[in-house]
C-alpha positions as CSV (number, residue, x, y, z in Angstrom):
1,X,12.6,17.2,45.3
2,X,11.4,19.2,42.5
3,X,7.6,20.2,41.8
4,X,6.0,18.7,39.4
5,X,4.4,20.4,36.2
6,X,0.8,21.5,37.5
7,X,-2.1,20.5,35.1
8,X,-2.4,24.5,33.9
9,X,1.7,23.7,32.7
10,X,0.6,20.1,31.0
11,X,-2.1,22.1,29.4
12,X,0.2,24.6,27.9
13,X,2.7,21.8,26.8
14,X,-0.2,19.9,25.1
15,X,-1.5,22.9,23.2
16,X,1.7,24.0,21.9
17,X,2.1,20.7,20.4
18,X,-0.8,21.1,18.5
19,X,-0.4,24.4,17.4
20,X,3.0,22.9,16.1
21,X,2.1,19.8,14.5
22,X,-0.9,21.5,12.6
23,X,1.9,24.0,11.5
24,X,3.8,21.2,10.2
25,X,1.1,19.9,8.2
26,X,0.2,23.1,6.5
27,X,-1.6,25.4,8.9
28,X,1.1,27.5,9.1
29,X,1.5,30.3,6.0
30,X,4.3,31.8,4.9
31,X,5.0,35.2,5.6
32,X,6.7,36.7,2.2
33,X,3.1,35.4,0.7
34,X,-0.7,35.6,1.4
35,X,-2.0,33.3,3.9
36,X,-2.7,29.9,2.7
37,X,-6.3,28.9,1.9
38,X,-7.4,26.3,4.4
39,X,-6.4,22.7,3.4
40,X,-3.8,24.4,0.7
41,X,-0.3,22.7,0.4
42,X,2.8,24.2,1.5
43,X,5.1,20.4,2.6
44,X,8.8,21.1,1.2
45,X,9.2,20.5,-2.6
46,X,12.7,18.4,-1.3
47,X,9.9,15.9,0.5
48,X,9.7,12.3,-1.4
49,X,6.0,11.7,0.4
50,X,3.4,12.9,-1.9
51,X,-0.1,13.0,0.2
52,X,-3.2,12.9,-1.4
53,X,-5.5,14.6,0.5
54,X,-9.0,16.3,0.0
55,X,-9.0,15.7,-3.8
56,X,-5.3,17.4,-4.0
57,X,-1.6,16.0,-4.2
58,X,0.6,17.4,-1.6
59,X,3.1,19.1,-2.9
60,X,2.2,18.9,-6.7
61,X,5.6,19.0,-7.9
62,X,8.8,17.8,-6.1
63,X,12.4,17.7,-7.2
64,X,14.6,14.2,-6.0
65,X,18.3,13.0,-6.7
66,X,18.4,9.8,-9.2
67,X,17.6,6.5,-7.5
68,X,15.1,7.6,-4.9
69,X,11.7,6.4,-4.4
70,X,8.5,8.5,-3.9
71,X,5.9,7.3,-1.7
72,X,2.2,8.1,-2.4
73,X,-0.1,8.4,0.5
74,X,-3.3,8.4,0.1
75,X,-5.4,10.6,2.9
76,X,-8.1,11.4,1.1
77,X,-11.8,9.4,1.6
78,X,-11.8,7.9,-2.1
79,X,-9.3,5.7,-3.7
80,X,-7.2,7.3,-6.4
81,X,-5.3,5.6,-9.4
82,X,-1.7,7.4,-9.5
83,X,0.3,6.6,-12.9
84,X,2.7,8.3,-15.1
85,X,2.0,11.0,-17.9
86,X,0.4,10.9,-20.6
87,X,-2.8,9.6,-20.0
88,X,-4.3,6.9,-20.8
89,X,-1.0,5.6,-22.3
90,X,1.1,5.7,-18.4
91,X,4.7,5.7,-20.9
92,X,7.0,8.8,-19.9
93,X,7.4,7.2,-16.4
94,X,6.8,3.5,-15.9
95,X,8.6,3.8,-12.7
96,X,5.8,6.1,-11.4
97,X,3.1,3.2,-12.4
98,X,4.0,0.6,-9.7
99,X,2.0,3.0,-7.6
100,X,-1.3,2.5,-9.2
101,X,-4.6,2.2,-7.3
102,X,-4.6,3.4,-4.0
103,X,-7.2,2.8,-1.3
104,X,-7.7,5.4,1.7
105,X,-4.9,5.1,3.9
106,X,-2.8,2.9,1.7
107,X,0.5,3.9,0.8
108,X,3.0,2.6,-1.7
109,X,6.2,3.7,-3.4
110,X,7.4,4.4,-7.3
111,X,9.9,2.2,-8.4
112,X,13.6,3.6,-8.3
113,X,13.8,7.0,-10.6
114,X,17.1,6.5,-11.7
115,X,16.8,8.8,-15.1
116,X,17.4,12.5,-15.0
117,X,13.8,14.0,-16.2
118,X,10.9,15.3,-15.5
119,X,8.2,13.3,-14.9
120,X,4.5,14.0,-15.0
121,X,1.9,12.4,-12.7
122,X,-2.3,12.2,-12.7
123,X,-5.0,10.7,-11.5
124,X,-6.0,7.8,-14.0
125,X,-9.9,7.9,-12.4
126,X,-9.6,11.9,-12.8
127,X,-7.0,12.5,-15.3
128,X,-8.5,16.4,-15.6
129,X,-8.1,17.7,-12.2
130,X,-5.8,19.5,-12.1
131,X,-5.3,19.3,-8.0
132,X,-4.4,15.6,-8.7
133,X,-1.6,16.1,-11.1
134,X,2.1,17.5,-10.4
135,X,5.5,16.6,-11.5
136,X,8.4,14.6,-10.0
137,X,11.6,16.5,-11.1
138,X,14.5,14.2,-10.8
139,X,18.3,15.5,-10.7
């Protein structure tokens, strides 16, 4: 019969599973630039979750095939009003507008983005900050 993992080997295993899931959020930086501010973005611009998070989209801009949906999650403490560029009028994307208000840890998804564009998102509460604005880039 084989020994079992000792509590200094569970140990181990449990902190190298946090070292690697904060990594995979963002704590990790990349090594051709500067480390990362904490709390700055660096999710994959291929991702179709956009996380809002500490008064910032993660990632800002992102680049999908035609007919995917994007999913908005929101993190952050405060709800948040996601539509489509411009603002106030919402009309370069409507399928970006069936996100709409968000409340903290609500989640909900554009509409198909079957048009090859780019489209601009904000912020309708906050449509100057510039952390809560980015662009969905769809091939």
């Amino acid at each position: 019969m084989a020994p079992t993992p000792g509590p200094s080997v569970a140990r181990w295993a449990l902190a190298a599973g946090i070292v690697a899931a904060v990594w995979a959020c963002g704590g990790g930086s990349n090594s051709t630039t500067s480390p990362s501010p904490p709390g700055a973005c660096t999710a994959p611009t291929t991702s179709t979750t956009i996380t809002i998070a500490n008064g910032a989209v993660c990632p800002q801009n992102i680049t999908v095939p035609r007919g995917t949906q994007v999913t908005f999650v929101n993190q952050d403490t405060v709800s948040h009003e996601m539509y489509s560029d411009p603002h106030p009028e919402h009309t370069d994307c409507p399928e970006i507008n069936s996100v709409g208000h968000l409340e903290p840890g609500q989640s909900r998804q554009t509409e198909n983005l079957n048009t090859a564009r780019v489209c601009g998102y904000h912020d309708h509460e906050r449509p100057d900050a510039a952390a809560l604005k980015g662009n969905i880039t769809i091939q």
